[in-house]
C-alpha positions as a Markdown table, in Angstrom:
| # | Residue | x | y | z |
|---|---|---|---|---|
| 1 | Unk | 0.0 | 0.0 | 0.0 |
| 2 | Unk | 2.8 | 2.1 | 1.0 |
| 3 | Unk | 4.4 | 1.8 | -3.0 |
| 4 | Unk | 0.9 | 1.9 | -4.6 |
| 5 | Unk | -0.4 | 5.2 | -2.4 |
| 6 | Unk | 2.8 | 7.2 | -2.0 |
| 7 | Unk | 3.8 | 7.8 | -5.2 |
| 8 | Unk | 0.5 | 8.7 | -6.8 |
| 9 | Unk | 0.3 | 10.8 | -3.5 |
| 10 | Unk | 0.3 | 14.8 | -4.6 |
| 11 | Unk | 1.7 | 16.7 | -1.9 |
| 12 | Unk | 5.3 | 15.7 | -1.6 |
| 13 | Unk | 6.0 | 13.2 | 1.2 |
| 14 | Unk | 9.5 | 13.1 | 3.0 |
| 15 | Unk | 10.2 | 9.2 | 2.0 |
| 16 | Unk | 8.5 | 6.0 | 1.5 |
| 17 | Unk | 9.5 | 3.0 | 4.0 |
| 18 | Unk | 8.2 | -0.5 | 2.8 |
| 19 | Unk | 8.9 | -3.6 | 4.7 |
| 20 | Unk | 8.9 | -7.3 | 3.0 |
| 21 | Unk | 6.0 | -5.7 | 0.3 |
| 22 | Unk | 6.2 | -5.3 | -3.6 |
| 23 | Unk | 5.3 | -2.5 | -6.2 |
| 24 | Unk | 1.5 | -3.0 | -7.1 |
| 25 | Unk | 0.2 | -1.8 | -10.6 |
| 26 | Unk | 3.8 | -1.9 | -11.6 |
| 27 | Unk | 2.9 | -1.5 | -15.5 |
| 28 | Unk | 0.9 | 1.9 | -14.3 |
| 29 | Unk | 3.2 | 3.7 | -11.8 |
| 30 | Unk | 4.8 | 5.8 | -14.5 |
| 31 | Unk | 2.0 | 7.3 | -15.6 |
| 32 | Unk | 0.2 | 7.2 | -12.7 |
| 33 | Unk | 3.1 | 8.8 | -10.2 |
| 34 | Unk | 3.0 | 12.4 | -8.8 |
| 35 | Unk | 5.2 | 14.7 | -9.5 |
| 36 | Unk | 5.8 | 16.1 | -6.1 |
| 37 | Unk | 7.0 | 12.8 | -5.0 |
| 38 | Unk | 8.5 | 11.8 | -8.5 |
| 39 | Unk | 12.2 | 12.0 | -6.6 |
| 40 | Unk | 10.7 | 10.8 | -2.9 |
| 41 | Unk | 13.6 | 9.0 | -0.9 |
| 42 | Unk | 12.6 | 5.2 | -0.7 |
| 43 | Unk | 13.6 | 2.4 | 2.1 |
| 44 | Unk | 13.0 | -1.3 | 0.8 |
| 45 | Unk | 13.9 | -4.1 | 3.1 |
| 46 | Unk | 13.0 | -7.4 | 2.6 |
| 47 | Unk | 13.6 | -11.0 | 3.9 |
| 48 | Unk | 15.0 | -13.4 | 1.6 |
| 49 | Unk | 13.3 | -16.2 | 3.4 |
| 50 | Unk | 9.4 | -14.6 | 2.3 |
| 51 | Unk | 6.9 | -17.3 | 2.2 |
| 52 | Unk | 3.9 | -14.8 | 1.9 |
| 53 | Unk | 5.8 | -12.1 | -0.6 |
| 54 | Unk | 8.4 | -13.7 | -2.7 |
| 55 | Unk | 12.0 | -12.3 | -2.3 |
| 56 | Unk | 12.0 | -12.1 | -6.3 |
| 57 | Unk | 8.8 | -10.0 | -6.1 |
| 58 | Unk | 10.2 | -7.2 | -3.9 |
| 59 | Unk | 13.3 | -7.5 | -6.0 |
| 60 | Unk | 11.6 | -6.5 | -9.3 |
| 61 | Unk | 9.5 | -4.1 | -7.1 |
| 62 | Unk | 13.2 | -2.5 | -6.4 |
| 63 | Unk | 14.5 | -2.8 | -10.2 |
| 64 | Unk | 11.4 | -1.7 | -11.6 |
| 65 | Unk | 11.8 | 1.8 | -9.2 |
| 66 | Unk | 15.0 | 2.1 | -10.2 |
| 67 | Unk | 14.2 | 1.7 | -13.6 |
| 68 | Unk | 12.0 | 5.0 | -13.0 |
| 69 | Unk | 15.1 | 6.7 | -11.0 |
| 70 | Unk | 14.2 | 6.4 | -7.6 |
| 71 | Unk | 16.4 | 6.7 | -4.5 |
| 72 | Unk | 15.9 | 3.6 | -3.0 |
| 73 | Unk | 18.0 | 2.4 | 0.1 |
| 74 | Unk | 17.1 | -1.1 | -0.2 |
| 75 | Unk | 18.3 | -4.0 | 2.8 |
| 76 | Unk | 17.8 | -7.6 | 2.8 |
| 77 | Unk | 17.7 | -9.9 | 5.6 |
| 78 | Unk | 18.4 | -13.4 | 5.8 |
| 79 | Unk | 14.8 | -13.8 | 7.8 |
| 80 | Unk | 10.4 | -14.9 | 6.6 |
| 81 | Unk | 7.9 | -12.6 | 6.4 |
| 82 | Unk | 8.8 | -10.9 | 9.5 |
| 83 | Unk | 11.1 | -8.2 | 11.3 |
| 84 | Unk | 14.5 | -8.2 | 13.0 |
| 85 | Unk | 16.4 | -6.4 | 15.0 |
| 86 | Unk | 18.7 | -5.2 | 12.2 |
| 87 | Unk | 16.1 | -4.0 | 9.9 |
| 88 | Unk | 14.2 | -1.9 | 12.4 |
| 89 | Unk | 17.8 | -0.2 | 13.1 |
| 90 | Unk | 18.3 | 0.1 | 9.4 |
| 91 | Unk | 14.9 | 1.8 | 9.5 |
| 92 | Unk | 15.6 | 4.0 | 12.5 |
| 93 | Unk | 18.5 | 5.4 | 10.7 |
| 94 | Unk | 17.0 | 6.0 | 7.2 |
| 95 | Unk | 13.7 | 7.8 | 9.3 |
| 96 | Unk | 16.5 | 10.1 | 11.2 |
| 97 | Unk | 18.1 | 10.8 | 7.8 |
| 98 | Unk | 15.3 | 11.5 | 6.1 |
| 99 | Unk | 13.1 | 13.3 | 8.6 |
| 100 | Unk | 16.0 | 15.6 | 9.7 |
């Protein structure tokens, strides 16, 4: 939701986080994206372990963003469909970075 909402959003967010998730309507997101957040600072993380989202799903999530030249600060974690302790610091710091 995060992917699919934020970058059609039209007042310009600070950054998009997205834990263990994918890119919905892929195929529409360039035409479809606003361009207030057409350069929006994006954190990715997923597990490479994902039973309920595919690792290879989030990975063409990330390529397909990149593809559109998005920021993305993407982490992947030996871990299921969950969250660690390493990727909520990763997140911390990102958030701090971004919010500043």
């Amino acid at each position: 939701m995060t992917l699919l909402t934020g970058l059609r959003h039209r007042d310009r967010l600070a950054g998009l986080a997205g834990l263990s998730g994918y890119l919905p309507l892929a195929a529409t997101t360039a035409a479809e994206r606003s361009e207030a957040n057409r350069d929006v600072p994006l954190f990715l993380a997923h597990g490479t372990q994902d039973p309920v989202v595919p690792y290879p799903s989030g990975v063409a999530s990330r390529d397909a963003l990149a593809a559109l030249g998005y920021a993305i600060e993407w982490h992947e974690y030996p871990m299921p469909h969950s969250v660690c302790a390493q990727e909520i610091a990763d997140l911390n710091r990102w958030l701090l970075r971004v919010l500043a």
